[in-house]
C-alpha positions in Angstrom: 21.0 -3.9 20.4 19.8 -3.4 17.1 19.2 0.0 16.0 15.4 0.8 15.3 14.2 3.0 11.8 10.5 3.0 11.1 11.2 6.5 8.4 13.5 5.9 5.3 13.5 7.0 1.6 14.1 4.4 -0.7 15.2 4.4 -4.3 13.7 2.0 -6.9 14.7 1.2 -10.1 12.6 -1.8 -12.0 14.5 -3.4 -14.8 14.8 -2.4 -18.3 12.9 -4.8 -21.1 15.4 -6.2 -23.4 15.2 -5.4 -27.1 14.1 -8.0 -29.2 16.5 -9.1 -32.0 16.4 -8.3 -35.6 17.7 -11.7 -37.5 17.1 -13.6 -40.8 17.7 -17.0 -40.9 20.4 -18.2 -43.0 21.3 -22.3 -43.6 22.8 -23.6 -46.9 20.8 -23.6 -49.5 18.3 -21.2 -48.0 20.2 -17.7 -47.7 17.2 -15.9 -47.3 15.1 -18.3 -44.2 12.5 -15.6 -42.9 13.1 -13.7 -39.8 13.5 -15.4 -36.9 14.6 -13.0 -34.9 13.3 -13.3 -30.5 11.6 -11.3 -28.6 13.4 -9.6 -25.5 12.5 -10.8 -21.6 10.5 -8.7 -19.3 12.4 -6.6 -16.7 11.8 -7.5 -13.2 9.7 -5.5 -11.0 10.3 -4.5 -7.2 8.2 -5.9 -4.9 7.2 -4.8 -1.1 6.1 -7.8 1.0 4.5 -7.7 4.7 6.8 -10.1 6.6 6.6 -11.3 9.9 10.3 -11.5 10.8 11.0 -7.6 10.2 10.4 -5.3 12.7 12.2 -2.4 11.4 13.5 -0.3 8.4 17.3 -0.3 9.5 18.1 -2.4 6.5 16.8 0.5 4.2 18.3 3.3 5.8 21.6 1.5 5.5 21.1 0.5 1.6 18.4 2.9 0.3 18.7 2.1 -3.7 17.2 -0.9 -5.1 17.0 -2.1 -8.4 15.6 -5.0 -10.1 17.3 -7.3 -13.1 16.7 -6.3 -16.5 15.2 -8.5 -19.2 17.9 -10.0 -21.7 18.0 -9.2 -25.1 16.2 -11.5 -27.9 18.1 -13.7 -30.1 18.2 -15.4 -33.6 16.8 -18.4 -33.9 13.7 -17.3 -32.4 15.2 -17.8 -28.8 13.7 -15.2 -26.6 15.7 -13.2 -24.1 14.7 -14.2 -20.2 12.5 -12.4 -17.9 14.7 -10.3 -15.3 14.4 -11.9 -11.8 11.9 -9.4 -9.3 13.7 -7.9 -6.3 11.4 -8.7 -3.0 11.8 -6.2 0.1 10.1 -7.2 2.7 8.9 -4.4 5.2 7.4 -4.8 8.7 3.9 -5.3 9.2 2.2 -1.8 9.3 4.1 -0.3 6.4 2.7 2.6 4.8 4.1 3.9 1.6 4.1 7.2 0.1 5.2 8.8 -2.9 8.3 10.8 -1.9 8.1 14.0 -4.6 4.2 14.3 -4.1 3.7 12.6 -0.5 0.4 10.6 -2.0 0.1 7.8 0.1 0.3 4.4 -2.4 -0.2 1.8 -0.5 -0.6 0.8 3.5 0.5 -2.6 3.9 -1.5 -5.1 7.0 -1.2 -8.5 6.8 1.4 -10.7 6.6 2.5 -11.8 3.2 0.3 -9.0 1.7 2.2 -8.0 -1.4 2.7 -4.2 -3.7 4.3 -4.0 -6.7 6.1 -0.5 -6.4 7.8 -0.5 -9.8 7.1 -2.4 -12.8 9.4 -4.0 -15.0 9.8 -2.5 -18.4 8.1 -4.6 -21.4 10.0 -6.4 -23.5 10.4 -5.7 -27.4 9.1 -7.5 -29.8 11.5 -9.0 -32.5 11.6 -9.3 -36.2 9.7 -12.4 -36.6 6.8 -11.3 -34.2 6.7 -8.1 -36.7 5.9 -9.8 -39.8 3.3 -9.3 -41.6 1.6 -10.6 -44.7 2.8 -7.1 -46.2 5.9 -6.8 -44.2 7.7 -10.2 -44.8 11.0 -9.6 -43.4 10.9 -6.4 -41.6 14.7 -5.3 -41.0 14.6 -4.1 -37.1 12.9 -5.2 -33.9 11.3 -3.3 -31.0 13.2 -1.4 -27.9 12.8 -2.9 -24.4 11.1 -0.7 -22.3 12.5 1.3 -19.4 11.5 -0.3 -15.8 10.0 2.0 -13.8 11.9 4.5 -11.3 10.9 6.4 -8.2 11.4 7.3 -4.9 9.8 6.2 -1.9 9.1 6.9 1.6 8.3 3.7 3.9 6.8 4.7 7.0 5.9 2.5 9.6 3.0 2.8 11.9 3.1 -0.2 14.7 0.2 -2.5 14.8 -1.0 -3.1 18.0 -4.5 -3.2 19.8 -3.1 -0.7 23.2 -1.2 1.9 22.8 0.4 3.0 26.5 1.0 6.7 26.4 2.9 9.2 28.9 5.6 11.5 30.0 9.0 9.9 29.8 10.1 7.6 32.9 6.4 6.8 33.6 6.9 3.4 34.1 5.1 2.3 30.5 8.2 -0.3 29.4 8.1 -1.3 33.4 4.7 -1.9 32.9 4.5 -3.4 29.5 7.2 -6.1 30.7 5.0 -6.9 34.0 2.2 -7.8 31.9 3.9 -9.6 28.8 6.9 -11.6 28.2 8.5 -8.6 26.2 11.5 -7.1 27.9 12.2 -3.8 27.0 15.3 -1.2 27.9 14.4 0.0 31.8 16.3 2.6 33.4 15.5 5.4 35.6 16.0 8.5 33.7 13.9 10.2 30.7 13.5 8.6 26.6 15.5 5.1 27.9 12.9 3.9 25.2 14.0 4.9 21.6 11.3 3.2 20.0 8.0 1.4 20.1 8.1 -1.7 22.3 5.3 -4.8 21.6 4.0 -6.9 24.2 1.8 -10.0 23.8 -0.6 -9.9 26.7 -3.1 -12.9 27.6 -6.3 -12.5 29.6 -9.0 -15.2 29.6 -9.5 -16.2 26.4 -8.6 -13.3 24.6 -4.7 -12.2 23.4 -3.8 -8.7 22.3 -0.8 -7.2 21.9 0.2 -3.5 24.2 2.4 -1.1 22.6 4.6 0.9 24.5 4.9 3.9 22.9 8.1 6.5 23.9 7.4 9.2 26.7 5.6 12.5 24.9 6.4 15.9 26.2 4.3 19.4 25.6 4.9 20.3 22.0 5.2 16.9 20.3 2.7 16.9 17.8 4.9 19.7 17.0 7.7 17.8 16.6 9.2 18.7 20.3 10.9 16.0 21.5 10.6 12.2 20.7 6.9 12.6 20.1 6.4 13.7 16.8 8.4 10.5 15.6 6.4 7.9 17.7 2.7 9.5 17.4 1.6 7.7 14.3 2.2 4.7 16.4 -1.2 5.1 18.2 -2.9 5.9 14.9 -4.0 2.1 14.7 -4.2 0.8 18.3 -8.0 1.2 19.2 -7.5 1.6 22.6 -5.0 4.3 24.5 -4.0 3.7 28.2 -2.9 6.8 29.9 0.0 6.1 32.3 0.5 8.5 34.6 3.4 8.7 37.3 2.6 9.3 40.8 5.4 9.3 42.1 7.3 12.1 40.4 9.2 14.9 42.0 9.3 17.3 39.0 7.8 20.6 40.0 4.6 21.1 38.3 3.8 17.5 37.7 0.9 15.6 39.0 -1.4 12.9 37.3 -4.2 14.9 36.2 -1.6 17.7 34.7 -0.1 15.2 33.1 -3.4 13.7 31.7 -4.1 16.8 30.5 -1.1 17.4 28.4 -0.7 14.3 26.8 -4.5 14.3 25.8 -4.0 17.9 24.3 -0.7 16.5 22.1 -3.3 13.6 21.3 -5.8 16.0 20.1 -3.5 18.4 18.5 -2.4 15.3 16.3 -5.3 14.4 15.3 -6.8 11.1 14.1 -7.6 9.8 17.3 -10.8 11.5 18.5 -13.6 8.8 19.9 -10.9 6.1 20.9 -11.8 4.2 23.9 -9.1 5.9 27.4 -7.9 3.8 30.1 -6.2 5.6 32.8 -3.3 3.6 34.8 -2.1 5.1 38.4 1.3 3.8 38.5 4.2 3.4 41.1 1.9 2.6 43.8 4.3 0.5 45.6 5.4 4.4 46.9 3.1 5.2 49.9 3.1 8.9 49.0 2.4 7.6 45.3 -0.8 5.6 46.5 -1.4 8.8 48.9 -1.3 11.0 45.3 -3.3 8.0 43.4 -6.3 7.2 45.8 -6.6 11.8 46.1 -7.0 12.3 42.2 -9.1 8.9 41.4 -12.1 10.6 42.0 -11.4 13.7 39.8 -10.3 11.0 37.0 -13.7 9.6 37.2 -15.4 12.2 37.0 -14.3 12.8 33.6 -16.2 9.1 32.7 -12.5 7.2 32.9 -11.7 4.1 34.2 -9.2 4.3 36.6 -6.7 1.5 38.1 -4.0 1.8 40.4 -1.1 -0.6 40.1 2.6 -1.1 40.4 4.3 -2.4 37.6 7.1 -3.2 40.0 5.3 -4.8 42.4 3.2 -6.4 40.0 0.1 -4.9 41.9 -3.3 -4.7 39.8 -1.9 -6.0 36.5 -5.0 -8.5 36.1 -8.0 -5.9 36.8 -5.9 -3.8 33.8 -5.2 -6.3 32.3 -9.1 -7.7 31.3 -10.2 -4.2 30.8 -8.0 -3.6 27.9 -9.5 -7.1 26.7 -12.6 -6.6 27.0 -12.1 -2.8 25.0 -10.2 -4.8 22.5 -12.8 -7.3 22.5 -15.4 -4.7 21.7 -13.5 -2.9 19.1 -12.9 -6.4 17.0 -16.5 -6.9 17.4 -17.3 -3.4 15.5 -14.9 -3.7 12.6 -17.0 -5.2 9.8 -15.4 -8.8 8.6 -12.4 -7.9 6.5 -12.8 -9.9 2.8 -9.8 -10.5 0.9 -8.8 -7.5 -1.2 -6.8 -7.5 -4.8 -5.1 -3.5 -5.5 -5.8 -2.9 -8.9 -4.3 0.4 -10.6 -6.1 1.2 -13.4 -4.3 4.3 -15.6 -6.6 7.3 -16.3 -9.4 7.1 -18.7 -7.9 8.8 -21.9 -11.0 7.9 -24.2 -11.6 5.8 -26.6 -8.9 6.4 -28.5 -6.7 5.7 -25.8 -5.0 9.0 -26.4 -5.7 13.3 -26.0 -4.2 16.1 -28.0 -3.8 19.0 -26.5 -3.3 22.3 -27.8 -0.3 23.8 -26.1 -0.4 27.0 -27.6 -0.6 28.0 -31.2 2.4 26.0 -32.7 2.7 23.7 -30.0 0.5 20.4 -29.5 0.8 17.9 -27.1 -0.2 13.9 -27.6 -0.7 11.9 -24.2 -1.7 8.1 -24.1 -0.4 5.1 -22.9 0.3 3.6 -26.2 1.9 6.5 -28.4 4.2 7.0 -25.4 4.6 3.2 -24.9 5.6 3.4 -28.9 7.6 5.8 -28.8 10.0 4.0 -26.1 10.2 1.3 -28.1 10.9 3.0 -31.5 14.4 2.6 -32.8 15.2 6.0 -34.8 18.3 5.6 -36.2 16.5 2.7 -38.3 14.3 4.3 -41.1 12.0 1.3 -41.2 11.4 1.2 -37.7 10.5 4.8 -38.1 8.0 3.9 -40.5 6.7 1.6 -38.4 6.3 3.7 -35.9 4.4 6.3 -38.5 1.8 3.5 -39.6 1.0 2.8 -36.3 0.5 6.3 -35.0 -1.5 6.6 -38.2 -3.6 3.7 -37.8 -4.7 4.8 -33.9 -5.6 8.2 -35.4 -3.0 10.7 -34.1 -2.4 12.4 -37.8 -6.6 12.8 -37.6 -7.2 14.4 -34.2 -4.5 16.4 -34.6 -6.2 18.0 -38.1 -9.3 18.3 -36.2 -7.3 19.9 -33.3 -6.4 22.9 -35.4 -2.8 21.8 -36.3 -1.2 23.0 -39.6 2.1 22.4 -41.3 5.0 22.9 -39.8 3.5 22.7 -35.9 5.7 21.3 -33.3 3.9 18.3 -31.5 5.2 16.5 -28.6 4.3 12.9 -27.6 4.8 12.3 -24.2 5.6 15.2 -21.4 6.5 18.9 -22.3 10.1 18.2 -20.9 11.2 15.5 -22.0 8.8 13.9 -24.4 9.5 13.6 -28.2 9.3 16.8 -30.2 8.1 16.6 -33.7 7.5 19.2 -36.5 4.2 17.9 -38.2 3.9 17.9 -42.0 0.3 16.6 -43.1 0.0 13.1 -45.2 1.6 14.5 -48.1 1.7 10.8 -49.8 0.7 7.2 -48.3 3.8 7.3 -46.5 5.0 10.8 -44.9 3.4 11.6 -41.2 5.6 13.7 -39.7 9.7 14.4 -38.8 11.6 14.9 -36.4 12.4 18.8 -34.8 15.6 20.2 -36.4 15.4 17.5 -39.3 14.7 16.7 -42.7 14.0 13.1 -41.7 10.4 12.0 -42.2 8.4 8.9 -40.7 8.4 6.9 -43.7 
C-alpha cells in the first residue's frame, strides 16, 4: 500500500541564464566583421501544477531537491544559446505552499491544471552585438546570465472534499465511508487503522459530493496529541463536518455526547471552523445495546439544534436518510459561494519609485542602493573585464545612482553597497572626478571606467 505524505520541504533551484558571447566576426578579407557575438538562453523555471492523478507528496519526501536546466551560453555568429527546459511538479489538488524560512503562505493551489511558478529562471545575458551602440561599435565583452532563483518550500496539503467525517479512532468513519461510496479504505478493529485521509464519491439524487474520512482525533490534538494535529487542516475546506460517534464502545468514560463534546472542543481549539453546518451520525446500531445507547441520547443531541441519524455502516442501515442530508448541506453551501471567475496570480515587486531604485543611509560611511535593476546589473556585470565595468558605471550613471547618492549626503570615500548588507556588492564611492570615474571597488584602486 502506498505510503501517504501530505507535509514535505522541498528544495528549488531555477536555472542559471547563460552568458551571452563576446565575438567579432572574422572572414577573409574582412578581419575586422562587427560583433556578432549571441545572446545566452533563459534558464528554466520550476513549475507546480494541480494534477488529478496525485494524491500524495510521497514523491517529494523521497527526492526533495529540484532543479531546473540552465540557459546555454551565446555563441559567435549571432547564434543564441537555448532556453533551459522548465521542471513541472505536479502536486495534489489542495496544495498549499508556504515559504519555508518565513512560513508566508505563497500560493494555495484548487483546480486541476492550475499552475505557480515557484522559481524563475535566471535571465539570459545579452551578447556583444546586442551591446553596440552608435558610440560603442565593437564593445569587447558581453553580459553574465543571471542566477535562477533558489528557495525552500513547504507543500502542504489540505484534502478537498465537501464532508469531512470526524471522531475518536475505531468509530466506524472508514466503515462508513465505504458503505456509502465505492472507496474502500483500511478496516480493522483496533484504534488509528486509518493513517490518512480517505475520499469517497457519494451519489444522492442528482447531486455528487465527495466524504472525507478524516483519522480518529483524541483530547489534545489541536495540540499536536496524537494523529490529530496532522489530519486537522483536512476539515479546513470541507463545508460540512459529520460527527460520528460510537455507540457501542466499552472504554470507560466514553459515551456519544462525551465524545461529541471533545471532538467539538479540538474543533474549536483549532480554529477556522466556527459556523460550519454539524451532522451527527449514531453509529453501530446493528448492536442492540448500541441502538439502546443511540435512541437514549437522540434527544439530548437535538436539543443542541443537531440533526441526528442512527445507522449501521455495517448493516448498511440509514445510509440514504444521511446520505441526502449531507447533499442537501452541500447543495446549500455551493449555492452561497459566489461564482468563482478565472483568476491570473500576478506578483508585482515592491514599488521602489520612480527611479526604480532607494538609497539608504546605513550609517555615516555606509549607504545602501536597492532596486531591481542596479542589482539585476550588477549580476550581470563581468568585473574582471574593465569595459564591462564601464558599462556598468554609465549605466548606474545614466539611472541616477551617482545623483541620489550626492543628495543622500554621501562624500568621498563612503562605502555603498548595491544589493543586501551581506552579501551585496561593496563599493568605496569617489564623486565624478572626470566623464568617466563613478566609483571602485572596496580594497581597490580599480575604478568604473
Amino acid at each position: 500500500m502506498a505510503e501517504f505524505v501530505d507535509r514535505v520541504v522541498l528544495h528549488i533551484k531555477a536555472g542559471d541564464g547563460g552568458h551571452g558571447c563576446a565575438s567579432i566576426h572574422r572572414e577573409k578579407f574582412k578581419p575586422l566583421g562587427g560583433p556578432d557575438g549571441g545572446n545566452g538562453g533563459r534558464g528554466g523555471d520550476v513549475i507546480l501544477e494541480v494534477d488529478a492523478n496525485t494524491s500524495t507528496l510521497l514523491d517529494y519526501h523521497h527526492r526533495p531537491h529540484r532543479k531546473a536546466e540552465s540557459g546555454k551560453q551565446g555563441m559567435g555568429s549571432h547564434r543564441d544559446g537555448a532556453n533551459g527546459a522548465d521542471v513541472v511538479l505536479p502536486v495534489p489538488n489542495g496544495t498549499v505552499v508556504k515559504d519555508a524560512a518565513t512560513g508566508e503562505v505563497l500560493v494555495d493551489l484548487v483546480g486541476v491544471g492550475t499552475r505557480y511558478v515557484a522559481a524563475q529562471g535566471g535571465h539570459g545575458g545579452l551578447g556583444n552585438a546586442a551591446l553596440a551602440t552608435t558610440k560603442r561599435k565593437a564593445p569587447g565583452f558581453a553580459l553574465l546570465g543571471e542566477p535562477g532563483e533558489e528557495l525552500d518550500l513547504v507543500l502542504e496539503l489540505k484534502t478537498v472534499a465537501d464532508v469531512a467525517l470526524v471522531g475518536f479512532p475505531n468509530a466506524g468513519k472508514s466503515s462508513l465511508i465505504a458503505a456509502l461510496s465505492a472507496a474502500r479504505p483500511k478496516i480493522a478493529d483496533y484504534p488509528f487503522t486509518t493513517l490518512a485521509p480517505n475520499l469517497g464519491v457519494v451519489t444522492a439524487g442528482e447531486v455528487v459530493f465527495t466524504v472525507a474520512d478524516v483519522p480518529g482525533l483524541i483530547p489534545g490534538a489541536s495540540q499536536g496529541k496524537g494523529l490529530g494535529h496532522e489530519f486537522l487542516r483536512h476539515v479546513e475546506r470541507c463545508s460540512t463536518i459529520v460527527h460520528v460517534l460510537d455507540c457501542a464502545t466499552l472504554e470507560p468514560g466514553r459515551d456519544p455526547v462525551t465524545d461529541y463534546e471533545v471532538i467539538e472542543a479540538e474543533l474549536e481549539a483549532y480554529g477556522e471552523l466556527e459556523g460550519r453546518p454539524r451532522l451527527v451520525v449514531l453509529n453501530k446500531v446493528d448492536v442492540p445495546e448500541a441502538r439502546e445507547l443511540a435512541e437514549l441520547v437522540r434527544p439530548m443531541l437535538e436539543e443542541r439544534g443537531l440533526k441526528v441519524f442512527e445507522v449501521s455502516a455495517a448493516a448498511r442501515e440509514g445510509l440514504r436518510p444521511l446520505s441526502f442530508a449531507m447533499a442537501e448541506m452541500v447543495t446549500a453551501d455551493r449555492a452561497s459561494r459566489p461564482v468563482e471567475e478565472p483568476t491570473r496570480l500576478v506578483i508585482r515587486p515592491p514599488r521602489l519609485g520612480e527611479a526604480g531604485f532607494e538609497v539608504r543611509r546605513v550609517d555615516d560611511d555606509t549607504f545602501q542602493i536597492t532596486g531591481e535593476k542596479p542589482e539585476r546589473w550588477i549580476r550581470q556585470t563581468d568585473f574582471n573585464n574593465d569595459e564591462a565595468v564601464g558599462y556598468l558605471a554609465d549605466r548606474l550613471a545614466r539611472l541616477g545612482v551617482e545623483e541620489a547618492l550626492a543628495k543622500a549626503g554621501a562624500v568621498e570615500g563612503v562605502t555603498v553597497v548595491i544589493g543586501p548588507l551581506e552579501g551585496g556588492y561593496v563599493f568605496d564611492w569617489r564623486p565624478d572626478v572626470s566623464a568617466e570615474a563613478h566609483m571602485g571597488p572596496r580594497g581597490t584602486d580599480e575604478r568604473l571606467v
